[in-house]
N, C-alpha and C positions, 0 to 999 in steps of 0.2 A: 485433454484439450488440444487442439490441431489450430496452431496457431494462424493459419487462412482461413479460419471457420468463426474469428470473431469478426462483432460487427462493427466496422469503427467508420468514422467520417473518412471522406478524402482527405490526405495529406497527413491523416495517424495511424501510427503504425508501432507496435508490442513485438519486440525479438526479444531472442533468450539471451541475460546477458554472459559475455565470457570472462576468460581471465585474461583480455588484453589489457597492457597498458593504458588503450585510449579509455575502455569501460572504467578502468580503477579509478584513475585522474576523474572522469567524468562523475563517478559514485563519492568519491572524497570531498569535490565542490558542493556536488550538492547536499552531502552531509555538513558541510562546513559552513553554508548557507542555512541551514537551521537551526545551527545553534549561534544562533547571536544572545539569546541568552548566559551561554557560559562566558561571552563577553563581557559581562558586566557585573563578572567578579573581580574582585580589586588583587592586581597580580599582575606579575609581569608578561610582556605578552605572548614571548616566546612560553611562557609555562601554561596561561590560557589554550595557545594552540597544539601543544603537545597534549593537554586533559583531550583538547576535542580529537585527536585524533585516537588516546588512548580509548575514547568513548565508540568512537567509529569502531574501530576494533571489537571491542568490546561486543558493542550491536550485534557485529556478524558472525561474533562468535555465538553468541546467546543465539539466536535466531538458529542456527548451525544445529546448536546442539537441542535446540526444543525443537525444531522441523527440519528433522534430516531430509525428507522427503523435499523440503520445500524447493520451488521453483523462481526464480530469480530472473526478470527480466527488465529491459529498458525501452523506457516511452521513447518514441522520438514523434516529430511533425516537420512535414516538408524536410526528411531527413536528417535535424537537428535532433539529438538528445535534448529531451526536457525534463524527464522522471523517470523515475523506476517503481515498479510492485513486485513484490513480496508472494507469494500465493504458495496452500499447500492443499494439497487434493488428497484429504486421506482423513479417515473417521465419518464417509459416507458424508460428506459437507465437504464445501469450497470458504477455506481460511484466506480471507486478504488479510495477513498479516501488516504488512507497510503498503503506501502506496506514498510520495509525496512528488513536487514539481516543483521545479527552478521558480523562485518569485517573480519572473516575468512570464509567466505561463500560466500562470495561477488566473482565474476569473475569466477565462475564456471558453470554458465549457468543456474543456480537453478532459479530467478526473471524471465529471460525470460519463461523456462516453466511453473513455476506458472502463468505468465502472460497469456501467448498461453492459458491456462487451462480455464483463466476468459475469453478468446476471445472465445473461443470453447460456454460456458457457455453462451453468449452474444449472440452468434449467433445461436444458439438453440429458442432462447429467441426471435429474431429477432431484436434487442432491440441492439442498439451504447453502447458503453463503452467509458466513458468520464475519465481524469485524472486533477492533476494538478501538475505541474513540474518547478521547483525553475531554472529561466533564467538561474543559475550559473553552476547549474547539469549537466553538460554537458554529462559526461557518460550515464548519464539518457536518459536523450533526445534524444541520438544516438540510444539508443536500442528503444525508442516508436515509433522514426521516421520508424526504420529497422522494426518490426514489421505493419508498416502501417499507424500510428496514424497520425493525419495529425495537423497543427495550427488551433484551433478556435478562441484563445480568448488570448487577454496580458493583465494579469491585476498584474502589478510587484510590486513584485518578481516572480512572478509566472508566465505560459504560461499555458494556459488549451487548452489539447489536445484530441481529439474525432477520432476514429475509429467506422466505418460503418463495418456489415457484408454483406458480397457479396450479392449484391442485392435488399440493402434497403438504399442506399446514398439517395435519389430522396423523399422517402417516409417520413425520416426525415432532409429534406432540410431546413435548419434556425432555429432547436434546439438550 
């Protein structure tokens, strides 16, 4: 994937991310921003915010060691970070592993076309784009279904869902 060859609105933009400090700060917020759930375990807070960091950790270790391959990069718009995706190109299919946005970026139509961007990419490729998506996520799941992605797999919490490009369902039938 030639990262000038995806299709995105004006003003969004997918770079690979590094190991600068500004990326790490920036990848930590916005890990730290999703789990307001481990907030609301009853605890002290400074031990709440070390679990989430041990969690961050943790993610990118996993992630690391299941998709060595994988490719790592950061949303930004009008040159702000807003999000990061996950993606691994390998087993003949495009894995969006992660993809998530700052909650004020969120409902603005930004995932969907980063999404369509990785569909475009995919289907260049000729190559399914496969996800996994938390049963609960309902917003989620509306937008993959509306995009095309169809059910493969329940394995809960999660639902893993695959998208064919026009004209290659048949070819990988039973991925």
């Amino acid at each position: 994937m030639q990262l000038q060859d995806l299709k995105l609105p004006g003003g969004l933009h997918v770079r690979p991310s590094n190991s600068s400090a500004a990326d790490r700060v920036f990848l930590e917020k916005l890990h730290n921003e999703r789990r307001d759930d481990l907030r609301l375990i009853d605890g002290e807070r400074d031990f709440i915010e070390s679990l989430i960091e041990m969690q961050f950790n943790a993610m990118n270790q996993g992630y690391g060691d299941q998709f060595p391959n994988a490719l790592y990069f950061i949303i930004e718009y009008h040159k702000e970070a807003v999000g990061r995706a996950v993606l691994d190109f390998s087993q003949d299919r495009v894995h969006l592993i992660d993809i998530v946005f700052k909650r004020e970026a969120r409902g603005h139509g930004l995932g969907e076309a980063v999404i369509r961007s990785f569909m475009y990419s995919a289907s260049q490729l000729k190559a399914p784009m496969i996800l996994s998506v938390q049963q609960m996520n309902h917003s989620a799941r509306q937008l993959y279904l509306k995009l095309g992605f169809v059910l493969d797999q329940i394995e809960p919490p999660y639902e893993r869902m695959i998208w064919y490009p026009p004209g290659t369902r048949q070819i990988y039938a039973g991925l």
